[in-house]
Structure formats: C-alpha cells, structure tokens
N, C-alpha and C positions, 0 to 999 in steps of 0.2 A: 504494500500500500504506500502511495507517494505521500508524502508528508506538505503541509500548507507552507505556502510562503506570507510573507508579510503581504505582499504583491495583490495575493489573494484576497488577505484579509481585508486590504484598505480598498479593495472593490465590493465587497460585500459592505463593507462600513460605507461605501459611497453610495450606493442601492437602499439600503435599508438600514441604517445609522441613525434612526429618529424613534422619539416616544411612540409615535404612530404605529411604528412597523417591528416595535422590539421583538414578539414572539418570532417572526419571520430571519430577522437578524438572530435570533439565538440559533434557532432552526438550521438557519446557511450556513454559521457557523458550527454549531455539531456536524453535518454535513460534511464541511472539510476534512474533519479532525481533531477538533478544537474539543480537549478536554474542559478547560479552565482557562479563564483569564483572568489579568489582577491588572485593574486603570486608577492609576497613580494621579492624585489631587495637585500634587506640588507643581508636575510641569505635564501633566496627561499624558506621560507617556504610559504604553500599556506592554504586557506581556502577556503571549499565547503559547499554552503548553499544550503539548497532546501524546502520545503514548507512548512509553517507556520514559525518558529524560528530556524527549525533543522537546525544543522551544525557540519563540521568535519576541523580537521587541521592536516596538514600533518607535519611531522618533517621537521626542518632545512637541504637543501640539500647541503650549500658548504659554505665557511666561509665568516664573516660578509663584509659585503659591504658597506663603507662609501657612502652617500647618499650628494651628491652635494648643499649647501644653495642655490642655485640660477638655476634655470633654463635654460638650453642652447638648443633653438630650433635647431640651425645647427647642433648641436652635435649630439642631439635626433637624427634626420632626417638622419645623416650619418652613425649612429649605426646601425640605422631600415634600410636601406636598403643595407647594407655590408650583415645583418644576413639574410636578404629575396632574397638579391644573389647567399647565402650558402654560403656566403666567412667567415662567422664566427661561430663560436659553440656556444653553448647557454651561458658558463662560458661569453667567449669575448662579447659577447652583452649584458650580468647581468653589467657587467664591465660599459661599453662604458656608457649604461642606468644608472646606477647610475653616472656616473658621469655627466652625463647630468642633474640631477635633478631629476630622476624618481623614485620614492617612491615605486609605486608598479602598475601594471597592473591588469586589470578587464574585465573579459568574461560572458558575460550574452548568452548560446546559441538560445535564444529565445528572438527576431530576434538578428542575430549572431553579437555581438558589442564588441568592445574591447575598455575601457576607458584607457589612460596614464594619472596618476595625484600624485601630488607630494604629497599633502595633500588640507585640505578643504581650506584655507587661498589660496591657487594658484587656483582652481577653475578656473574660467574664463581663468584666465593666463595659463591653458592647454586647453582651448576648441581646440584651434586650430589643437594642436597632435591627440585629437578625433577625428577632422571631417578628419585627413589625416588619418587614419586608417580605419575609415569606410569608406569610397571609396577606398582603395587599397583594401581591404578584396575580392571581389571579384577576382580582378585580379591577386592578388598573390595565391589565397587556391582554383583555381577551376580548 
C-alpha cells in the first residue's frame, strides 16, 4: 500500500478543508491513510501519521501563536462554539484557542475523535474539553 504525501493531503485540505464539509475531509483523509493527525495552534502546522511509524508534516500556515500557561475552560468552550456557529474563521479560533490554553488538536478518523490538550502534564486537566467534543461531533458535522 502506497503511503500519502503531504501533496495529497493539502489537496484534500483544498476540496474539503471547511466546517461544512468536515465528515467528508475526515473520510478523504482515512481514505488515504491517515491514521491521526495533530494541528499545532502556535504556527498551524500539522502532522499526519499512518501505519507502522510513517509520517508527514505540513509547513507552518500563519504566524506564531502565543500558547496560554494556564488553561481556560470558559474560554475554550466560547471559542469552540462562536467557530461551530460560523461566526468565526479558522485564524479567530487558532487565536481564541491559544489563548485558552490549547497547544494543539488531535483527529484520529477511526472512530472519529478529536483530542484538545495543552500538553502531557494537563492530561487529565483536558479530559473534560475531550469528552465535550466527542459528543458534539455528531451534532455539529452530520
């Protein structure tokens, strides 16, 4: 089996790279390959793994992003759902989420889960942001 390129991915991101179309962009992307991926708040760059150790990373898409010491749930939650009302563009939500504490986001499209975690030391201290996202996931992306 031929393994994805970046190449790949940032055509599938070009196609279907919007709130509108997420289920179809998870979809393309398992399709590929695409184990997991983890999209970095600080300068959006992202990385795509898929089976055994391979893996790709995309260049940095917008300028760096101070990442908050301290976690802010109400903030998080106000970010996440302005950007899932479409009242915000993905720049304004990299924004809001970094300053909330968010390090980086994480999509495993099989079964469809999106981790928020600052880093491994907050751990637990994001379970929470997890479990509000995998119950929304339905009712926002179907």
């Amino acid at each position: 089996m031929a393994m994805f390129t970046i190449e790949q991915i940032n055509d599938v991101h070009g196609k279907l790279g919007t709130m509108k179309d997420f289920l179809s962009y998870v979809t393309a992307l398992k399709l590929l390959g695409v184990e997991k991926y983890e999209s970095y708040l600080t300068d959006g760059h992202s990385q795509y793994f898929g089976a055994g150790e391979y893996h790709v990373e995309s260049a940095p898409v917008h300028e760096k992003l101070l990442i908050a010491d301290n976690s802010d749930k109400e903030s998080f939650l106000r970010h996440l759902s302005l950007h899932e009302e479409r009242k915000t563009d993905y720049m304004t939500m990299s924004r809001g989420l970094a300053e909330s504490g968010i390090e980086k986001w994480t999509l495993m499209p099989q079964p469809s889960l999106i981790m928020i975690k600052r880093g491994m030391s907050c751990w637990l201290n994001q379970l929470f942001k997890i479990q509000v996202i995998i119950t929304k996931l339905p009712k926002l992306y179907s």
